[in-house]
N, C-alpha and C positions, 0 to 999 in steps of 0.2 A: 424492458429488455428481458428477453428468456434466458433462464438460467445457462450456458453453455454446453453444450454437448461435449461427453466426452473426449473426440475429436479433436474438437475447439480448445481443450485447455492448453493445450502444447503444439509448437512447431514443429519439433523433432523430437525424435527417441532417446533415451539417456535413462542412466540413475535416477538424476535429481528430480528428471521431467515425469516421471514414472511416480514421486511421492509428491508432484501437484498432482497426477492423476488420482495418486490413494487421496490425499487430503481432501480437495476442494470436489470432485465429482461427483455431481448431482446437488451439491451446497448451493444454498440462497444466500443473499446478501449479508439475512440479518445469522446467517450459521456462520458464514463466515467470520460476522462480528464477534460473535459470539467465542469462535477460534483464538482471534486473538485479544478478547480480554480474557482466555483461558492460560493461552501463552503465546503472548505475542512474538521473543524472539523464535521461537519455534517455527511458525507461521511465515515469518520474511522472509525467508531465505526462498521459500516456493515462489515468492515475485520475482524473482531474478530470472526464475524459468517460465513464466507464462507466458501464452499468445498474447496477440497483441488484444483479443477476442476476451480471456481470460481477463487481463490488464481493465479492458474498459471495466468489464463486471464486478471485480474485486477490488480492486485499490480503494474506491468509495467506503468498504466498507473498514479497509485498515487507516482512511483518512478520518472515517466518524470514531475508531477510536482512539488512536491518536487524540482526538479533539474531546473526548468524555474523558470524565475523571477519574475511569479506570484507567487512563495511562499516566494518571501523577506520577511520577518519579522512575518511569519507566524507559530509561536511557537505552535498553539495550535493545528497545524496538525502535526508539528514535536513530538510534544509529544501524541497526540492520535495514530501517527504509533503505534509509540515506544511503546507504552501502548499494543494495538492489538497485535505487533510484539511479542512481551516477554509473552503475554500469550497463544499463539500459538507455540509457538517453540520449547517444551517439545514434541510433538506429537512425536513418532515414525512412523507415515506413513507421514511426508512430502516427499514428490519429491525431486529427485536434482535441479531439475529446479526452486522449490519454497523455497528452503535451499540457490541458485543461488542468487535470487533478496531478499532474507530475509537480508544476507549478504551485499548486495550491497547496500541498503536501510539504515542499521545500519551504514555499513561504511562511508556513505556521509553523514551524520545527524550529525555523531561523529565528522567527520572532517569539519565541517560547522557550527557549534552549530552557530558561529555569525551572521552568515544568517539568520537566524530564530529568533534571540534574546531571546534564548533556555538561560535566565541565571540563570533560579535554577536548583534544583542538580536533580530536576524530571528526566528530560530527561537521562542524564548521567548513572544515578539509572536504568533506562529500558535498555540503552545501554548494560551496565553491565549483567544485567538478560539474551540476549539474546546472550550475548558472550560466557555465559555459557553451552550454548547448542550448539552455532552453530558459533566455533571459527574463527578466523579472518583467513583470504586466503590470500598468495599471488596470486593465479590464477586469470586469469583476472573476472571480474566481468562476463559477461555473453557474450554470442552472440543471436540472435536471439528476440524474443519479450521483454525480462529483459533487452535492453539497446534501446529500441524506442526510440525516439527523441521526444519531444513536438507535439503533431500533431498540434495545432492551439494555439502558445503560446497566450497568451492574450485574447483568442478568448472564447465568452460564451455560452452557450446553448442558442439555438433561443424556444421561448415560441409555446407551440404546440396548 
């Protein structure tokens, strides 16, 4: 999949949608990841404004770290998904693809809250919200970009 165009990161015009365009434009997967093992909650909150184009391309990369061990104890990204994820998930044009890692995303956070040290009932509460929309699977999680591996666990963005 090619990086997103410009164009593509955003539906509409706004503030917020304006600093997915500073953030992520022209970013690859693994810069992305990179992002948010630099600062994840930073980073989240740009989810809540992407296309659905942006969505497919990037979530993979805030689920590989979520899923590496730079996000041990990292509640405040677990809960800003979750946050993003639950207000997004009513959409009727999501993808299957980004219904795919929406799910996968929710499901690992659920079954990991101790990872994160997710112990108030925030997170659990956005779980819930987004199971509402988009219930639990047993099909596997995903193949393709929604099950990437960490490209550079540990690894940070080099300063430009």
């Amino acid at each position: 999949m090619a990086i997103p165009a410009r164009n593509q990161l955003i539906d509409h015009d706004g503030l917020d949608e304006r600093c997915v365009i500073e953030h992520f434009n022209g970013k690859t997967v693994d810069d992305a990841y990179c992002m948010f093992a630099e600062n994840a909650s930073f980073y989240c909150e740009d989810i809540t404004y992407m296309s659905l184009v942006a969505l497919d391309y990037y979530l993979p990369a805030a689920f590989a770290y979520l899923r590496s061990d730079d996000a041990d104890g990292d509640w405040e990204c677990a809960s800003g998904v979750m946050t993003a994820l639950s207000g997004m998930c009513a959409r009727p044009d999501l993808s299957p693809s980004v219904v795919v890692i929406i799910r996968g995303i929710t499901n690992y956070i659920a079954n990991n809250l101790k990872k994160f040290d997710a112990d108030d009932d925030w997170v659990p509460i956005r779980i819930a919200e987004v199971r509402k929309h988009i219930p639990e699977s047993d099909a596997p999680i995903a193949s393709g970009p929604a099950t990437i591996e960490s490209p550079r666990s540990g690894a940070r963005p080099q300063s430009k």
